[in-house]
N, C-alpha and C positions, 0 to 999 in steps of 0.2 A: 243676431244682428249681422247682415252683411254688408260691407263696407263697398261704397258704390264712385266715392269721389272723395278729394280731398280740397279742400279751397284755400290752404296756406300752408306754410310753414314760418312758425315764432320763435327765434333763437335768443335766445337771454344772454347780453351781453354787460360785462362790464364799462363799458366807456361806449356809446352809441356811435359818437363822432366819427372815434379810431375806426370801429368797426364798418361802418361806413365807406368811409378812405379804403381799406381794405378788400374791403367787397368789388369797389369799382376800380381801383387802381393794380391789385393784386387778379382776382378772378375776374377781372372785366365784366362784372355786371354791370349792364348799362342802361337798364329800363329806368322811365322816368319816376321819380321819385314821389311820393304821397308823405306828408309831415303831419304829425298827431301830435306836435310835442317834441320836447328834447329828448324822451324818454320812449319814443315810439315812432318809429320811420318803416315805412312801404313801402318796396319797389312794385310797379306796378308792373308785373309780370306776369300777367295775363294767361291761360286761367287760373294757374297758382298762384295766387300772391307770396311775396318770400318778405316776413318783416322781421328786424333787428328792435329788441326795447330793451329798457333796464329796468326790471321791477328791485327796487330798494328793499322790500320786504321778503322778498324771499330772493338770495341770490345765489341756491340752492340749486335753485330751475333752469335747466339746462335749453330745454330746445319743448315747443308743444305744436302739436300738427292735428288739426280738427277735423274730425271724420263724418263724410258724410254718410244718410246711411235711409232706408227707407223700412222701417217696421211692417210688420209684415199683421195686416187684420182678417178676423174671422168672422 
């Protein structure tokens, strides 16, 4: 498989809000915002999206980045 593009980056946060507040007040992120939930927030930053969420069940999971990718047929 060769890796051709990425369309996000998901960091697993424990408190969304904070992280939030942080993103934009500390690293000045300032793209506008996309909302899924308390549990799920978008910056819409364009072509990568960059999202913050809190999965409850696994708070293990640090950070997941989706690869894009074009299989190759015969």
């Amino acid at each position: 498989m060769k890796v051709r593009a990425s369309d996000c980056s998901v960091v697993n946060v424990s408190d969304v809000g904070r992280s939030m507040q942080f993103s934009r007040d500390t690293l000045g992120v300032a793209f506008p915002l996309i909302e899924h939930g308390e549990n799920w927030k978008d910056f819409d930053s364009r072509p990568v999206a960059m999202a913050l969420r809190r999965d409850r069940w696994n708070l293990s999971a640090k950070a997941a980045i989706p690869l894009g990718s074009r299989e190759r047929t015969r």
